[in-house]
N, C-alpha and C positions, 0 to 999 in steps of 0.2 A: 253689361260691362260698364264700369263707372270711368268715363274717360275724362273727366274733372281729375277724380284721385290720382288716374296715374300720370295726367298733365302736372300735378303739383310736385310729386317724386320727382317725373324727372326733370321738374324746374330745378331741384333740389341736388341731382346728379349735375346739374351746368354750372348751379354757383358754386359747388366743391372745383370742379374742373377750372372755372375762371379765378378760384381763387388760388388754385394750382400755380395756374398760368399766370397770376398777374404778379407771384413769388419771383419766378424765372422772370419774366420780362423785369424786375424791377432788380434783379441782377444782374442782367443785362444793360441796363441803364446806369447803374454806381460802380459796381466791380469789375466793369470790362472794358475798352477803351472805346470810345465815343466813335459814334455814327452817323454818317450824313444822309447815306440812300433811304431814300423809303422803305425799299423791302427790306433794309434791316430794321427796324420795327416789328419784324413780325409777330413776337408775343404780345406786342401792346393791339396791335389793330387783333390780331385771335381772340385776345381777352374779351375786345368790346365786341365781337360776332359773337362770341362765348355768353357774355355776359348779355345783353339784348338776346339771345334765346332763354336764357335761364328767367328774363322779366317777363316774357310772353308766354311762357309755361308756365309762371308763378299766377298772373295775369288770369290767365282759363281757368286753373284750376283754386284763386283764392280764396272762393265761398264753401270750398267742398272740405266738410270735419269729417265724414263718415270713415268707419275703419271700412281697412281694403281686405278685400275677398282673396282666397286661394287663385281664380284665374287672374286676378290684376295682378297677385304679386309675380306670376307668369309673366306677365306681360312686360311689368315692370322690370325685370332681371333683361329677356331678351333685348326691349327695345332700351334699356339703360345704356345695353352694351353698344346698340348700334348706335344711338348719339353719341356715348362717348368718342366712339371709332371715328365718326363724321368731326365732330369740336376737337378731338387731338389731331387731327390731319391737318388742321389751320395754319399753323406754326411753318412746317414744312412745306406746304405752297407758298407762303409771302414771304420765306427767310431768301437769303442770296448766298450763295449756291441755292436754287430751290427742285424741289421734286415734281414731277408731272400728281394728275390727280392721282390715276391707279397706283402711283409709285407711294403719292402720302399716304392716302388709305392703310396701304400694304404695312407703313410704319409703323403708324400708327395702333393697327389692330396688333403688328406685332409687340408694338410697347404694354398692350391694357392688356395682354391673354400673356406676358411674360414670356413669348417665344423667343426673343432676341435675332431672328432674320432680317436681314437688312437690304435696303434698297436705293443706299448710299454710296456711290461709289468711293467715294473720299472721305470720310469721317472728320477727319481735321480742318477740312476746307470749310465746312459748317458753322455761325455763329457758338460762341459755347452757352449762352441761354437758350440756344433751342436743343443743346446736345442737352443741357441740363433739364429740360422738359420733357426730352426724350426719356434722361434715365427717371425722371417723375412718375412720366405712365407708368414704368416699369411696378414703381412701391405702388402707388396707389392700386394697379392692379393686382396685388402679390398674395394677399389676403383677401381682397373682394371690396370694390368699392361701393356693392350695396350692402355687406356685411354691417359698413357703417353705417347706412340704414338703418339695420336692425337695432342698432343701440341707440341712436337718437330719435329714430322717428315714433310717434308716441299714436300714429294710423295704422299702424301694421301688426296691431296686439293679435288680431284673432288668424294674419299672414302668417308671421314672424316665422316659422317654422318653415312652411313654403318659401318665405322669401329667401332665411336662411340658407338652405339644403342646393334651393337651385343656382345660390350664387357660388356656396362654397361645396368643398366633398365631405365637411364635416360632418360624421355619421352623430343623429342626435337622437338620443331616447324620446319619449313623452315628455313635456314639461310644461310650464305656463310661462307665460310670455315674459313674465321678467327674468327666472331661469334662462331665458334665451338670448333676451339682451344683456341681461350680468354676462354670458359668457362671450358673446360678442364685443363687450366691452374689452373682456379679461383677453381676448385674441388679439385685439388692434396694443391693448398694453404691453404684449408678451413679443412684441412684430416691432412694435414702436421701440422697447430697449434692444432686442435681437440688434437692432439698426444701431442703437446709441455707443452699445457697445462695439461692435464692428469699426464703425466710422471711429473713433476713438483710440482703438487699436494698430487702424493704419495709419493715425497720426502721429501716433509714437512707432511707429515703424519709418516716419520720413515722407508721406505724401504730402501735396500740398488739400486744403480743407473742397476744393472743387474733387478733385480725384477721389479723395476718401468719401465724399457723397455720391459722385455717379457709382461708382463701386460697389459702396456698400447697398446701395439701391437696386444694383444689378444680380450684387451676388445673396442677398438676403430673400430678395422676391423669383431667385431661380429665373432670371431676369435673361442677364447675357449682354444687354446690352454697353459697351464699353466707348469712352470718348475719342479712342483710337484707334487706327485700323489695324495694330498689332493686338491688340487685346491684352492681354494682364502679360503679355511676354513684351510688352512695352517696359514695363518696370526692370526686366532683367534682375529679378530679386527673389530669390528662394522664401524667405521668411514670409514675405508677403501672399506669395502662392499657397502657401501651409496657412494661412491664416484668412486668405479667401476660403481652401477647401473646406475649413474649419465650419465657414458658416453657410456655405453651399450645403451643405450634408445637412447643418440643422435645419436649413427651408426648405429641405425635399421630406423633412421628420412630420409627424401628425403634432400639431402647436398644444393640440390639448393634453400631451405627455410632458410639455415644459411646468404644464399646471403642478406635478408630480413637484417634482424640484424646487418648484415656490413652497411646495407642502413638504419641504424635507425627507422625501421618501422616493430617492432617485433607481434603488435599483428596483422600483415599479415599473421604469420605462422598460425593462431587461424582458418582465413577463410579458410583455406584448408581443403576441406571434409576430404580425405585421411587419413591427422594428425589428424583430432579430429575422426575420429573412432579408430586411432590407439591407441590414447590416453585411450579413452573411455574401448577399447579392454583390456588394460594394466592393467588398473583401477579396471573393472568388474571382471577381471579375478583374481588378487592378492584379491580380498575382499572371490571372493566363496572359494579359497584356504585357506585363513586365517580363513575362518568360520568352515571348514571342520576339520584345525590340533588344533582348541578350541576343537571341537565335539567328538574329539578324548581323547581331556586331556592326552596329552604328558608329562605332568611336566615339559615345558620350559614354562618362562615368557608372558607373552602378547606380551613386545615390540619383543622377538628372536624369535615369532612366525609370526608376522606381517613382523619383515624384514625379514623371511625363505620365507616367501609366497611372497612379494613385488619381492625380489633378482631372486627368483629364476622363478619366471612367465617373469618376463624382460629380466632373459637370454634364457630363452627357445625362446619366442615369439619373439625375435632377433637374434633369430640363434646361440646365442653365444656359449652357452654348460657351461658357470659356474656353478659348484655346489659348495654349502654350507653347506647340508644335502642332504642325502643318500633318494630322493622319492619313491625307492623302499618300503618303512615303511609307504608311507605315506595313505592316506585314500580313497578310489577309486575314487572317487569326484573329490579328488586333482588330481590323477593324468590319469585321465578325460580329465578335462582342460590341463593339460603339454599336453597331447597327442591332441588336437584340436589346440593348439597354437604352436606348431609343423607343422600344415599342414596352419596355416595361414599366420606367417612372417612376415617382416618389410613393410616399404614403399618400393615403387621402388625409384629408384635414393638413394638408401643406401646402405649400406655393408651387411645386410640380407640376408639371401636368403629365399627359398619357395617359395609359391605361390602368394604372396603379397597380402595384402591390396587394395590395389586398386581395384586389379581383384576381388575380393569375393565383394567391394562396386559393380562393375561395375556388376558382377552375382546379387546382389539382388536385385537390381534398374530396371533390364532386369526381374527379376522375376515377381516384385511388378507389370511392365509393363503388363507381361502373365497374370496376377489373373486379371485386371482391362478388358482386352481383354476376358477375356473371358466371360462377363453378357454385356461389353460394345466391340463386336466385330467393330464396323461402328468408334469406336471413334481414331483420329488418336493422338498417342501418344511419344513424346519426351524422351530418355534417357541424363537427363544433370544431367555433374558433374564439380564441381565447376561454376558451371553459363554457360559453354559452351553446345550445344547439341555435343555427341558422335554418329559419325559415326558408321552403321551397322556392318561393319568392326572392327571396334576396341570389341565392345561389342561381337563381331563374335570369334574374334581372344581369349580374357581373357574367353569363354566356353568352346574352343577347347582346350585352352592349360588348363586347369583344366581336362579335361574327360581325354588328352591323358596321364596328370600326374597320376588321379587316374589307368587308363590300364598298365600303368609304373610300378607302385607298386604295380600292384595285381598279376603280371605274373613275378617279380622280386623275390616276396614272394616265389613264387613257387620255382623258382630256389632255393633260399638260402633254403629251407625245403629241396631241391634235394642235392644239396651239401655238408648241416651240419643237416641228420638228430637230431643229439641230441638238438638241438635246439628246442624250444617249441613255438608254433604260435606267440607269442606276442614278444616273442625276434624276431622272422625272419620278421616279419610284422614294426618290431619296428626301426632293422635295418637297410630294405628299407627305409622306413620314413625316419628317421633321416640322413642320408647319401644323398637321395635325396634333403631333406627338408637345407642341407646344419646345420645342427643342434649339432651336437656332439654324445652326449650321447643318448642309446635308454632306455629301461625297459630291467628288469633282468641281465643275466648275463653281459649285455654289458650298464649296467644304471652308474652312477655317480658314484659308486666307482670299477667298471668293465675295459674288454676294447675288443677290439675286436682282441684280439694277439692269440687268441686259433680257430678262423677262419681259414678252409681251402681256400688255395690258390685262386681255382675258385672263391669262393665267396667272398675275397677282392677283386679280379679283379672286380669282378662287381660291387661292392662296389663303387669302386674308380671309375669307370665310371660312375654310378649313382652319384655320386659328380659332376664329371665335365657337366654330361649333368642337373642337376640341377641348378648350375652356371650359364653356357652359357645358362640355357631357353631353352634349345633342339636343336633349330634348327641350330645354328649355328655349330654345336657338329655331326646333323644327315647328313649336308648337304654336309660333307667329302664325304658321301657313297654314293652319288647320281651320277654318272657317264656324266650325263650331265653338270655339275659345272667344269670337267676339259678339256669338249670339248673347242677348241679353239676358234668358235664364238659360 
């Protein structure tokens, strides 16, 4: 194990972070009204703990040119994450209002892995440079922030694929290393205007230019994370909600079918299985919800029942976490489906999380395979998607990582029942979900207008890990603990 190499990475991972950080702090300092306490500094003193890690990693690792191996870029993705988890949680113990440690952490991890669950009881009460570094983590982790690795770091030629694959779901052929980084590059370009235009849109919609960045930052990386404790129902503005869903939907999309559309050959995105189930998924799903909050007779309008039900199935099944209405009220039907579109996700190659799309095609196509197998055992049968046959492998690998996610969740349950009796099955069950599922918000106390700040310690801790090992897909997260990953050969 070349631990020079991946001291230099993640020198490399602190000075992006502290350059992050030292953005917000220094809006903090011009654009927002002047400070006397101490702890309101918090991004400037984060920054220098930031930045002094980032010179002492740079420090061990300055003499080592060697390209890094398949297990360092392992190593590099898991422990990237956990610094970053450690250096984002800074902000949040020194600001005023401040968070306990477990509480930052839990923020933390939820801002870099995109879940949006909070451990804030007050939103507003919060400095707005640390709200605005909160919705930071959110972009920076939306896409992958060792992704940007792969496009700058000029050590990772013979990684680059490893380091790729375990940062992002981006499913990637054969290729050689600058294939890898041109398209890393071409990801972070396609994320970078997604955002420009977004933010852009809500400024000619009427926000002011803080609003339209936490926002567009929340709602482009399937984020969730919002400046106020009402959430986009803060705006009170229909256009704006059509125009969040708008780009929620594209960051639950696979980025490398926007490529399509730079190439003028849009109704390419149509042929992909993947997207037209996801579509189809989005579709089905916002109609049983809208039929359920009529069957209820709410006293809201047709149209603010259709965009409750459209808004708020696109942010769940995108991991986002917006709400607009409180689903706790809503009709068990409805929130049926929130809790199934929770465990199903975006595409891969998205800012999603969960269990994706793809995997649950690739499980029912292996199913449809077993039903025909069994009246036709002699017949030999093909799993193809999009036109190609799928190796046993792959269809091997999207079953296991389904059974070991549901074993995740059922033995997680357990704990948080062990750690907050007062919590009620469906919150502790709800919990895990969402937190794994990369999602936000769960049901009851911790649903859409809740949060998860009256959680004992233990169980943000595992919260926050059930975030980042849902992220990373597990194994890059499990493979720290394997004692064979730091033998030397």
């Amino acid at each position: 194990m070349n631990f020079r190499a991946i001291c230099r990475n993640l020198g490399g991972l602190a000075f992006i972070l502290t350059f992050a950080m030292s953005l917000c702090g220094l809006y903090g300092l011009f654009c927002t009204t002047s400070r006397s306490s101490f702890f309101d500094y918090s991004l400037q003193i984060s920054t220098l703990i930031s930045g002094l890690a980032a010179a002492i990693l740079f420090f061990v690792g300055r003499k080592e040119s060697q390209e890094i191996l398949r297990k360092e870029a392992i190593a590099t993705v898991g422990l990237g994450w956990l610094l970053a988890t450690l250096l984002g949680a800074l902000p949040y113990c020194f600001s005023s209002p401040s968070l306990t440690f477990a509480q930052a952490l839990f923020e933390s991890a939820s801002g870099f892995t995109t879940t949006g669950s909070s451990a804030m009881e007050n939103i507003e009460t919060f400095p707005k440079e640390v709200l605005l570094w909160r919705a930071t983590t959110q972009w920076l982790g939306g896409i992958g922030i060792l992704v940007l690795f792969v496009a700058l770091l000029s050590s990772a030629r013979q990684s680059s694929k490893s380091l790729f694959q375990h940062e992002s779901t981006i499913q990637l052929s054969q290729g050689i290393y600058s294939r890898i980084r041109e398209m890393a590059l071409r990801l972070w370009q396609i994320y970078s205007g997604l955002s420009a235009i977004c933010i852009l849109g809500l400024l000619l919609l009427g926000t002011s230019l803080y609003d339209a960045a936490t926002f567009t930052f929340a709602a482009i990386s399937t984020g969730g994370f919002a400046p106020y404790n009402a959430s986009v129902a803060w705006f009170a503005n229909p256009a704006i909600e059509i125009w969040l869903t708008i780009f929620m939907f594209a960051g639950g999309a696979n980025f490398l079918l926007f490529t399509w559309l730079l190439h003028g050959r849009p109704t390419r995105i149509f042929k992909d299985e993947e997207f037209r189930l996801y579509l189809l998924l989005s579709l089905v799903a916002t109609i049983i919800v809208f039929l359920s909050l009529l069957a209820k007779n709410n006293n809201n309008s047709l149209l603010k029942n259709l965009r409750d039900a459209l808004f708020q199935c696109v942010s769940i099944m995108t991991t986002t976490g917006f709400s607009t209405a409180d689903y706790n009220t809503w009709p068990p039907a409805a929130q049926a489906v929130l809790l199934a579109l929770m465990f199903v996700g975006g595409c891969v190659g998205s800012t999603a999380g969960s269990v994706k799309v793809r995997r649950w095609l690739i499980l029912g196509k292996a199913l449809g395979r077993q039903v025909i197998h069994s009246f036709r055992p002699q017949q030999v049968l093909r799993v193809r998607l999009d036109g190609s046959i799928l190796d046993e492998k792959s269809i091997a690998d999207a079953i296991i990582y389904i059974a070991i996610s549901l074993f995740l969740l059922l033995t997680s349950t357990v704990a948080i029942g062990i750690f907050d009796p007062n919590l009620n099955l469906a919150e502790a069950a709800s919990a895990c979900l969402t937190t794994f599922a990369n999602v936000g918000p769960g049901f009851g106390s911790i649903g859409p207008t809740g949060n998860f700040a009256n959680l004992s310690p233990p169980s943000l801790l595992l919260l926050a890990a059930l975030m980042l090992l849902g992220r990373l897909e597990l194994f890059a997260l499990l493979a720290l603990f394997a004692p064979t990953l730091w033998k030397k050969f």
